[in-house]
C-alpha positions in Angstrom: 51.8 138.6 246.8 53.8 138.0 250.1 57.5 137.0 249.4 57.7 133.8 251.6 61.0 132.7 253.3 59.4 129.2 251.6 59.0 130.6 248.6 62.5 132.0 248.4 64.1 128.1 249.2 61.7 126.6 246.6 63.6 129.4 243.9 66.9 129.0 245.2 67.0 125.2 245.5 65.6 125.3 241.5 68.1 128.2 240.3 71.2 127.8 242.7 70.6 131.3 242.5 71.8 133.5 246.1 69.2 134.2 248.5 69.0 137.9 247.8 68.7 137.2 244.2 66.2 134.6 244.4 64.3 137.6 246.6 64.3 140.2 244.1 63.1 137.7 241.0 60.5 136.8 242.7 59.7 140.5 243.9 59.9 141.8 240.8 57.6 138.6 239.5 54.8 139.1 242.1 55.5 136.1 243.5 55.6 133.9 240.2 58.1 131.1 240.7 58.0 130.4 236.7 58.6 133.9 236.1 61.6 134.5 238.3 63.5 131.5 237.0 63.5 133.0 233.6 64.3 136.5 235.2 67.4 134.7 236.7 68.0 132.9 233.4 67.8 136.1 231.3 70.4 137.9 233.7 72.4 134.8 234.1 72.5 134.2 237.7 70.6 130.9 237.3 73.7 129.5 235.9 75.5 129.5 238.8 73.6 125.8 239.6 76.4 123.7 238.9 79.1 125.8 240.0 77.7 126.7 243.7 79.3 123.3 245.1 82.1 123.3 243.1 85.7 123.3 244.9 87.3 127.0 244.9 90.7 126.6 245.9 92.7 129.1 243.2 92.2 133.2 242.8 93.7 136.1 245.2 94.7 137.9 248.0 93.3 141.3 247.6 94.8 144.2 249.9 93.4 147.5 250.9 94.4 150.2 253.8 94.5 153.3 254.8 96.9 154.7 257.0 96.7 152.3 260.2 93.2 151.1 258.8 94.3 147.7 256.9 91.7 144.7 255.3 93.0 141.2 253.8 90.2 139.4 252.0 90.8 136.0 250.1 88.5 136.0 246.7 88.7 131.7 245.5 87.9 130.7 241.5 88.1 126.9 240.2 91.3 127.5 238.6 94.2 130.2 238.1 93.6 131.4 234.5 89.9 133.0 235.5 92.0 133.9 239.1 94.0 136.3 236.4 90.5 137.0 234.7 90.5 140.8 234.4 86.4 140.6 235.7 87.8 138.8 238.6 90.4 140.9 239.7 88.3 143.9 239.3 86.0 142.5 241.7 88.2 141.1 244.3 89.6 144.6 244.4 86.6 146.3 244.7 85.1 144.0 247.5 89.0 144.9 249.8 88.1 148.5 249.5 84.3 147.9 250.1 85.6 145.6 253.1 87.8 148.9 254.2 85.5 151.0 253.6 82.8 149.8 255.7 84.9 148.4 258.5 83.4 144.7 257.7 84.3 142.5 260.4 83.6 139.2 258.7 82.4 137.6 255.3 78.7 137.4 256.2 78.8 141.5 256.7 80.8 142.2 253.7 78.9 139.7 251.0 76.2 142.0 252.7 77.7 145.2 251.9 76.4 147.9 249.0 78.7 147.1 246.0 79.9 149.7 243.6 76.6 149.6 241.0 74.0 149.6 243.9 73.5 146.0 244.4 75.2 143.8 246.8 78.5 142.5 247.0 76.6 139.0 246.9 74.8 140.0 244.1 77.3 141.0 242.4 79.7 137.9 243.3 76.8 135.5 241.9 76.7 137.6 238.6 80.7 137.1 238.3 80.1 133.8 238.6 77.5 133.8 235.4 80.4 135.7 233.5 83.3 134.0 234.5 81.6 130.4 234.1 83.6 129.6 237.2 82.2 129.1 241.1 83.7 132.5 242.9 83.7 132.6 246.5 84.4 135.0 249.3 86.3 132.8 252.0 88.2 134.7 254.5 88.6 138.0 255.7 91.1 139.5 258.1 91.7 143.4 259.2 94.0 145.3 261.5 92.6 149.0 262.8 94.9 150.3 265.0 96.9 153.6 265.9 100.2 151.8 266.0 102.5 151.4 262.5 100.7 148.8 260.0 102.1 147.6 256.6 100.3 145.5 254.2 101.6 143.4 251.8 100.7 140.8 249.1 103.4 138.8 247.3 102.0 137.4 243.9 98.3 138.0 244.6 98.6 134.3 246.4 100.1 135.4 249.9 98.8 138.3 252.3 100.5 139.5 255.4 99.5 142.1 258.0 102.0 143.7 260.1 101.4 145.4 263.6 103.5 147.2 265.4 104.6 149.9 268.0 107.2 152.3 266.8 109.3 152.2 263.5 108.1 153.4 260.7 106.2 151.9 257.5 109.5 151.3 255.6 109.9 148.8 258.8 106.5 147.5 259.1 106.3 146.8 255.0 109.9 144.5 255.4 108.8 142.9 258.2 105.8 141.8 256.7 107.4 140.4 253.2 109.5 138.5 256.2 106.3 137.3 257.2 105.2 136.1 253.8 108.5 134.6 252.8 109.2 132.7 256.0 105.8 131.8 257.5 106.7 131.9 261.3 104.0 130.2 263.3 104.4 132.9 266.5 105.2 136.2 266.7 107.3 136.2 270.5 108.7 133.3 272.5 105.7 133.9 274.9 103.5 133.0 272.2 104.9 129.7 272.0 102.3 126.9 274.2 103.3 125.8 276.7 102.5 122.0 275.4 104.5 122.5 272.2 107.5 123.4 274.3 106.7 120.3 276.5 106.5 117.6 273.9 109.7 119.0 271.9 111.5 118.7 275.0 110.0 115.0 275.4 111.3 114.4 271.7 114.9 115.8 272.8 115.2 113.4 275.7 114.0 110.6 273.6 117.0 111.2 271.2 119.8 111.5 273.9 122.1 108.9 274.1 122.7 107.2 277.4 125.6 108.5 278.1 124.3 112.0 277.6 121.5 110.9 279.9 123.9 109.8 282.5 125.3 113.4 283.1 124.2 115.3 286.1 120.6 116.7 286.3 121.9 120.7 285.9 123.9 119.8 283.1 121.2 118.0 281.3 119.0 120.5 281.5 121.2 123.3 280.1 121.2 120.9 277.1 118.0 120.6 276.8 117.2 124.2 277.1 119.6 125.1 274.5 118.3 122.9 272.3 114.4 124.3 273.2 116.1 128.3 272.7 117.2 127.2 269.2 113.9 125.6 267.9 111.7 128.0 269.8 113.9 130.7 267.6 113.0 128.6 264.6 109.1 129.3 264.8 108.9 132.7 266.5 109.2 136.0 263.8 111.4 137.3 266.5 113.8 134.7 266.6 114.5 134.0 263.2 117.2 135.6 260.9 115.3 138.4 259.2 115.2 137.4 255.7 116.4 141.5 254.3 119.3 140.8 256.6 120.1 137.6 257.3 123.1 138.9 260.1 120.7 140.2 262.4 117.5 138.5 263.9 114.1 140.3 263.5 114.2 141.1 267.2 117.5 142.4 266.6 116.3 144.8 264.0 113.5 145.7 265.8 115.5 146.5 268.6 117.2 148.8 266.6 114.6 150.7 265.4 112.6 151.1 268.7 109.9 149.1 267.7 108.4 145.8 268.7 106.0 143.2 266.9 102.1 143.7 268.3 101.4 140.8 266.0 100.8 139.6 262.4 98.3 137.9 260.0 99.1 135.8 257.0 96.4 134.3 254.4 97.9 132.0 251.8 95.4 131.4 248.4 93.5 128.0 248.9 95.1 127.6 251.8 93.0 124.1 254.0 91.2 123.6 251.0 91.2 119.7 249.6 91.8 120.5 245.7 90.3 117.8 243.6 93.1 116.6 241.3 91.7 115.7 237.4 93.4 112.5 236.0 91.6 113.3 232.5 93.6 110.7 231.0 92.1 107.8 233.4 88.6 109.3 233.2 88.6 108.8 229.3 89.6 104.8 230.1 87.3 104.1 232.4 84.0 105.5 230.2 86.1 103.4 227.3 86.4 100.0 229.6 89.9 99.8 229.1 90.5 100.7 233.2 
């Protein structure tokens, strides 16, 4: 019997089960709808119904890299005890080096991917979910390939940082990304910096001058101004902040030193835009009661 893209929505939208899986149920059940629930229900993907929809906002930042060859990839659970899940963990690490491996350039390729037992990374993300008892998603994936110096480096499992540059050395490139984790700059260079943001802060700095300072002539005013720009643009570049392995010296200034310069940075924080759902248990259980 011919496996119908119609058939395969009818099976997912009964199982919750992925696309892919729903596929090979029904494959491997000529067609049979019936049949390839219970497939999925004896291998446990069906249970992933209920969880599909379910807000992922804990788990990890998994690294991999070779050499110049480097691959982020954020891996989201429900909550932080199956985030710490040994099955979890195993997986998320798997699907960084299957990300490296195969030079993935976004989610879609990588859930795509061969996974280690011979099915898919999606297939085998829907049967973590089954074990786990927890809604696992892959959400974001970022990569660096590049002759120049990289470093890697994950604080905690929660925080991920990529670090490019030209010149220096990986000792460098490593402390410049745990700046990068610890201090979250928004740019990497002054020139990075819009040209609107540095518009509207000097708006705000006017607004705050007193009259007398606004009564001063038109050269001196704007030497004020631009100091006070230079010191906040400092604030939110990676160049211009105080490098946080030695706070003396700025990053640019250790740079400098080294003969290197930043190419640019990525940083992926765990749950990071996601709207967790808080649980007031204690409300819930009043309300079915009648007593809120």
């Amino acid at each position: 019997m011919e496996i119908t893209a119609s058939l395969v929505k009818e099976l997912r939208e009964r199982s919750g089960a992925g696309m892919m899986e729903c596929k090979k149920a029904l494959t491997e059940n000529a067609g049979n709808i019936e049949a390839a629930i219970e497939y999925l229900r004896k291998s446990g993907l069906a249970k992933s119904i209920k969880k599909a929809d379910r807000i992922a906002a804990e788990g990890r930042i998994v690294l991999a890299q070779n050499g110049g060859k480097a691959v982020l990839v954020e891996v989201n659970s429900e909550t932080d005890f199956v985030g710490k899940d040994e099955n979890f963990i195993k997986f998320a690490t798997t699907v960084a080096q299957i990300a490296l491996s195969t030079g993935a350039s976004d989610v879609d390729a990588l859930k795509a991917a061969a996974y280690a037992d011979g099915s898919t990374v999606e297939e085998a993300r829907a049967a973590l979910i089954a074990k786990v008892g927890e809604n696992v998603q892959l959400r974001r994936l970022v990569k660096v390939d590049s002759s120049n110096t990289v470093a890697g480096y994950v604080h905690g499992g929660r925080i991920g940082v990529l670090v490019e540059l030209t010149g220096g050395n990986d000792e460098l490139a490593r402390g410049i990304a745990m700046h990068v984790a610890a201090m979250n700059p928004p740019y990497a260079k002054a020139s990075d910096v819009p040209a609107d943001f540095i518009a509207k802060e000097k708006e705000i700095e006017l607004a705050k001058m007193t009259d007398k300072d606004k009564a001063k002539p038109a050269e001196i005013l704007e030497k004020i101004v631009s100091g006070k720009i230079a010191k906040i643009v400092n604030e939110v570049t990676l160049t211009g902040q105080p490098y946080a392995l030695n706070s003396d010296m700025t990053v640019e200034a250790v740079l400098k030193k080294e003969g290197a310069d930043i190419v640019g940075f990525k940083r992926l924080v765990v749950g990071e835009g996601i709207e967790k759902v808080v649980e007031d248990y204690a409300a819930e259980v009043m309300k079915q009661a009648g007593l809120a």
